[in-house]
C-alpha positions as a printed Julia matrix, in Angstrom:
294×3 Matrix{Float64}:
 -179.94  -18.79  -294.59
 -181.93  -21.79  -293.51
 -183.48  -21.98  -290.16
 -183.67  -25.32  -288.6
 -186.28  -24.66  -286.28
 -189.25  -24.41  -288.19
 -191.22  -22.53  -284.85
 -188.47  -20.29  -283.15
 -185.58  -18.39  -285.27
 -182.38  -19.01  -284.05
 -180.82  -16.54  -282.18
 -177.69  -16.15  -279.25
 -178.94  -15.16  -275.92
 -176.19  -12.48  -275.6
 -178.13  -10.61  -278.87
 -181.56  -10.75  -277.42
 -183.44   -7.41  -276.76
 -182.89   -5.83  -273.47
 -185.35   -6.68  -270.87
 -186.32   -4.5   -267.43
 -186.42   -7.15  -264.51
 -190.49   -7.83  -263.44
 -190.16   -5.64  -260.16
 -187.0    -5.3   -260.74
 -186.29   -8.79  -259.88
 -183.98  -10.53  -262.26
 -184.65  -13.98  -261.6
 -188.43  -14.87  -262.41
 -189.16  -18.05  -259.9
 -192.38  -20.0   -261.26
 -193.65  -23.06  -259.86
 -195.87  -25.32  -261.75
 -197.47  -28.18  -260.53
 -198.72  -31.13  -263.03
 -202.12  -32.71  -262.11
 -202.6   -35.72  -264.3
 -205.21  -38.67  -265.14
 -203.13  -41.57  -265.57
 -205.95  -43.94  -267.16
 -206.16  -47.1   -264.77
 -206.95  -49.36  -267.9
 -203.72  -48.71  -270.01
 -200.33  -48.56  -269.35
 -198.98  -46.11  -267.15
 -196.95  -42.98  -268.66
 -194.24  -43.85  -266.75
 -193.14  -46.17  -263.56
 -191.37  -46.97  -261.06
 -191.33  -50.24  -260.72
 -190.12  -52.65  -263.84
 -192.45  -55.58  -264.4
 -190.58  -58.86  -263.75
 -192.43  -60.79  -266.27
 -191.37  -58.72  -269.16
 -194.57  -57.17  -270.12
 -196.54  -54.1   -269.26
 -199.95  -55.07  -266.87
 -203.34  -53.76  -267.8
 -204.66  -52.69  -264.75
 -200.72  -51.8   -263.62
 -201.2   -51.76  -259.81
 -198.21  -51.24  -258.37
 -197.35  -47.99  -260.24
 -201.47  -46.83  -260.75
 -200.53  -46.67  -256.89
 -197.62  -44.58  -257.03
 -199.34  -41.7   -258.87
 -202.66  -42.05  -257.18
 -200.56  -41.52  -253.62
 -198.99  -38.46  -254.86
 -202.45  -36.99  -255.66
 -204.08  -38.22  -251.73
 -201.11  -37.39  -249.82
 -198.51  -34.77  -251.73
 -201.45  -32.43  -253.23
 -202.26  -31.36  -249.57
 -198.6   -31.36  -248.61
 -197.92  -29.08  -251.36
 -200.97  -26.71  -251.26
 -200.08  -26.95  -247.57
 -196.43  -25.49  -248.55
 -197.45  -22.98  -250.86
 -200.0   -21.47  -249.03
 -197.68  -21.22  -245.53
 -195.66  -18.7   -247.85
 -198.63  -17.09  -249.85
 -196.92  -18.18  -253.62
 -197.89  -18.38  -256.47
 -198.26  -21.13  -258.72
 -199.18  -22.3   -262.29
 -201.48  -26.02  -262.55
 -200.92  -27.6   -265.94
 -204.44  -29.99  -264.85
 -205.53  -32.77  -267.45
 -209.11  -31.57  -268.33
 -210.52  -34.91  -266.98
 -208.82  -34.25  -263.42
 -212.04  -32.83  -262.75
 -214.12  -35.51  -263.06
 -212.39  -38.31  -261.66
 -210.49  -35.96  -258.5
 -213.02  -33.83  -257.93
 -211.88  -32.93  -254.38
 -208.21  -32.4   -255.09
 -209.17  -30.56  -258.31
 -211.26  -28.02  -255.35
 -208.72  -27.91  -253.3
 -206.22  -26.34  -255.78
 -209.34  -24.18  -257.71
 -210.18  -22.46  -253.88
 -205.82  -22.23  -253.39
 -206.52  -20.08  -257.01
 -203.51  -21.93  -258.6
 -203.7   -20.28  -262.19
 -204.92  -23.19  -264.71
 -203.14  -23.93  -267.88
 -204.13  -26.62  -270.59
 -202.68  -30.62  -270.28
 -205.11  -32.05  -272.49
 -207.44  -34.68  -271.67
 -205.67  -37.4   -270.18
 -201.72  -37.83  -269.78
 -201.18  -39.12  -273.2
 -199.49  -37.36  -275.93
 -200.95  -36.01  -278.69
 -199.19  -37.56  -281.23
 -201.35  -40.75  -279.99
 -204.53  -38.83  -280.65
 -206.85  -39.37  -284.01
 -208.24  -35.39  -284.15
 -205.9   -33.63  -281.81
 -207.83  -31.04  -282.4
 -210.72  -32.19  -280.97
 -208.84  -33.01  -278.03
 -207.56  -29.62  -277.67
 -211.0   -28.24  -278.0
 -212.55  -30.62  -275.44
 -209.64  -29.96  -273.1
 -210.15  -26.07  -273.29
 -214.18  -26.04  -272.99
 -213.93  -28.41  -270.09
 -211.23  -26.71  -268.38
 -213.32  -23.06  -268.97
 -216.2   -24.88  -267.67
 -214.55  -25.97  -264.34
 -213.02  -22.78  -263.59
 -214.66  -19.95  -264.98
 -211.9   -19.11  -267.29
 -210.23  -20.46  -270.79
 -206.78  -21.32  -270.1
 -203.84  -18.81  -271.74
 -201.29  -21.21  -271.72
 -200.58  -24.87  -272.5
 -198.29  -27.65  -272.19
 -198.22  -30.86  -274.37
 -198.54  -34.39  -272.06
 -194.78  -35.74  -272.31
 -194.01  -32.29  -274.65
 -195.63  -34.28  -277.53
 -196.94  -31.74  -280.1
 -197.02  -32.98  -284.22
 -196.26  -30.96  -286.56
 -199.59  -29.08  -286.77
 -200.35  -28.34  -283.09
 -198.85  -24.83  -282.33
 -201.06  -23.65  -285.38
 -204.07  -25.58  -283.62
 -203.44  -24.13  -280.4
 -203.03  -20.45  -281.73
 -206.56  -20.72  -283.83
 -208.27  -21.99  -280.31
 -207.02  -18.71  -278.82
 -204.25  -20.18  -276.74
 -201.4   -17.33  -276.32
 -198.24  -19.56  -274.69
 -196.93  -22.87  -274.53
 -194.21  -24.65  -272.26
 -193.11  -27.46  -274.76
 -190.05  -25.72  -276.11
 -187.18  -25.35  -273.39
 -185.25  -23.07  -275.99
 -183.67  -20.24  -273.79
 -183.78  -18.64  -270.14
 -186.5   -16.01  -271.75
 -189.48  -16.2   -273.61
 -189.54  -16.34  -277.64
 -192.02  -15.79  -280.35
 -192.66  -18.49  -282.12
 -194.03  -19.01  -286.32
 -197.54  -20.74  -286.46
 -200.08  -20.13  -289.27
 -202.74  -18.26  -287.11
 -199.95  -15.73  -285.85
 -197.74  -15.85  -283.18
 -197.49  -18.0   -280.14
 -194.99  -17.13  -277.51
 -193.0   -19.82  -275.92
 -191.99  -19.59  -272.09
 -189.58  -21.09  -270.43
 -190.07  -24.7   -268.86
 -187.53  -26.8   -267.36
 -185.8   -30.55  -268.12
 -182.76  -30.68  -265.89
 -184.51  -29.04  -263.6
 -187.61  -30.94  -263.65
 -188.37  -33.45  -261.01
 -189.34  -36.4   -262.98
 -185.24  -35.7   -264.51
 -183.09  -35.47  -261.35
 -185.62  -38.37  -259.17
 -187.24  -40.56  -261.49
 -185.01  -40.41  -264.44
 -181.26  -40.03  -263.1
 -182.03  -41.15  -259.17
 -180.52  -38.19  -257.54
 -180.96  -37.66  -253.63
 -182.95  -34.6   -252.63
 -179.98  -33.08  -251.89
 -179.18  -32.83  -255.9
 -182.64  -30.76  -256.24
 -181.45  -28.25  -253.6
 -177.63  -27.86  -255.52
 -179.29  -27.51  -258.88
 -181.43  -24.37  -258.07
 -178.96  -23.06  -256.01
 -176.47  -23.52  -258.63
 -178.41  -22.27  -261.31
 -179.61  -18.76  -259.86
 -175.75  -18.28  -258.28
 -174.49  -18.49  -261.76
 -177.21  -16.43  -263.09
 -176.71  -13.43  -260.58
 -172.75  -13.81  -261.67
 -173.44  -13.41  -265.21
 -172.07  -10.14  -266.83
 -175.54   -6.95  -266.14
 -177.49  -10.06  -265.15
 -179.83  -10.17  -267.64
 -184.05  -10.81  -266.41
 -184.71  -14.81  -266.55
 -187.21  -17.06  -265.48
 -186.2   -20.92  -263.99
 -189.1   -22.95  -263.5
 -189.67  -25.67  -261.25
 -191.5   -28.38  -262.84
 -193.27  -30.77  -260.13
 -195.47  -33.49  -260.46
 -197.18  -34.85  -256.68
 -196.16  -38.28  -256.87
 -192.81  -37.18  -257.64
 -191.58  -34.44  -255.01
 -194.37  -34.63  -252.88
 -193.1   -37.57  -250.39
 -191.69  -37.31  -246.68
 -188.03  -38.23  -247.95
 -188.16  -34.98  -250.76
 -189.66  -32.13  -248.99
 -188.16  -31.31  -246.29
 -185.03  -30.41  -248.9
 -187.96  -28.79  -251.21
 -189.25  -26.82  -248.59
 -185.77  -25.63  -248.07
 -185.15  -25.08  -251.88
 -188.33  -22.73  -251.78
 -186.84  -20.95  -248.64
 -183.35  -20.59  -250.43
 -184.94  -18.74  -253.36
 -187.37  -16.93  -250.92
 -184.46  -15.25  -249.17
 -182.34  -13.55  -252.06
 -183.01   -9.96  -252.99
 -182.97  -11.12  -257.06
 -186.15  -13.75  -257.05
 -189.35  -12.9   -257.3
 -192.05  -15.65  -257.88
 -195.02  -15.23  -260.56
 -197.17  -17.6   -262.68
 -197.32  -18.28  -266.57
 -199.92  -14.82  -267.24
 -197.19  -12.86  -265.42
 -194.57  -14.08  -267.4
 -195.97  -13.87  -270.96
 -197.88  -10.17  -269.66
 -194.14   -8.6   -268.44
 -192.38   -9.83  -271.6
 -195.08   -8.92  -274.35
 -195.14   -5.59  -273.17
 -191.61   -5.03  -273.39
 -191.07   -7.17  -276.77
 -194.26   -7.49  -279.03
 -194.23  -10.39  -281.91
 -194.04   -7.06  -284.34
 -190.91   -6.01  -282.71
 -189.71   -9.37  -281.65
């Protein structure tokens, strides 16, 4: 029978292996925080304001300024948040965040926010010449700024081509976030071996419910609380992980997090959550469910 995934065989949830909960926890909580060079000479990734004169500006002020303010004002807020309540959290940091945010890259380094691969610059790769070069820039610099080569990865925008989970597997990399495939992790095909994909989030993700759909912060609080009710009312409760994807300039401002802080505090107080980073993750469901096995 053909497989339409070429990466991840199909499979229902309901006939996955049986997991044990991580601490016996069923619902995995992992926060991940995007820190990303938006190049000031090209056009921004994404905006928030629409140009009125029907073309994209090189340098784009208005919404250079909206990403730079989530870095000077919502990093603190959020390391600020994070460390009030001692959790942990995953930092998918562009490999150039370094260099150009060298305080803000600190702050989060001494906060020991686990680091995972973004590439160079918020760009996908599909836009790249030698992708691979990329990826081997972005992993050397990244090992060179903290000490230690990144485990995990996630694609700028979720842009991989056709070739880059057997790139990322040969450059040692162990798990990716791009596929958002199931609740669990999955082993996924790549010609070095295999990679295992974790779980990331889309209608979940910030950038979705604020920038994309225009939800209140009140919609970000319903979703999570939504999500893990339905989860503990599922039939044995199977172990699962929901992510919370943030990125600063996104859920970082005065009108959001008072209704984050509150999300956090929601998920804090259940007996069924407990919150862990990417190497926690892939580390609890590897030993359980090896790619021979799985």
């Amino acid at each position: 029978m053909p497989d339409n995934n070429p990466r991840i065989p199909f499979q229902l949830s309901s006939e996955r292996p049986k997991l044990k909960a991580f601490r016996g926890k069923p619902i995995m909580v992992h926060i991940v925080v995007n820190l990303e060079v938006w190049p000031f000479g090209q056009p921004m990734p994404r905006t928030i304001l629409q140009n009125p004169h029907g073309k994209s500006p090189v340098p784009d002020i208005g919404n250079y300024s909206w990403v730079e303010y989530g870095l000077r004002t919502g990093v603190p807020r959020l390391a600020r948040i994070f460390s009030q309540r001692q959790l942990p959290v995953t930092n998918m940091m562009s490999a150039s965040f370094p260099d150009y945010y060298p305080r803000c890259a600190e702050l989060v380094q001494h906060a020991e926010w686990e680091l995972a691969g973004h590439s160079l610059f918020q760009r996908s790769l599909l836009y790249d010449e030698n992708e691979e070069a990329v990826i081997d820039e972005t992993l050397e610099r990244l090992e060179k700024f903290s000490g230690k080569r990144p485990r995990g990865w996630l694609g700028p925008g979720f842009g991989e081509s056709m070739n880059t989970p057997d790139i990322l597997r040969s450059k040692g990399i162990e798990f990716i976030y791009d596929w958002m495939v199931d609740d669990t992790p999955c082993w996924m095909r790549t010609k070095n071996g295999h990679l295992l994909s974790l779980p990331y989030a889309l209608d979940l993700n910030d950038v979705v419910i604020f920038a994309l759909e225009h939800h209140s912060a009140e919609e970000y609080y319903k979703r999570f609380q939504d999500t893990v009710d339905y989860f503990a009312s599922e039939p044995q409760s199977p172990p699962r992980v929901i992510t919370m994807a943030l990125h600063p300039h996104i859920i970082a401002v005065p009108y959001r997090l008072g209704t984050f802080e509150r999300t956090i505090d929601m998920l804090l107080k259940r007996d069924d959550t407990v919150f862990v980073v990417g190497s926690q993750i892939a580390d609890w469901y590897i030993e359980q469910n090896s790619a021979e096995h799985g």
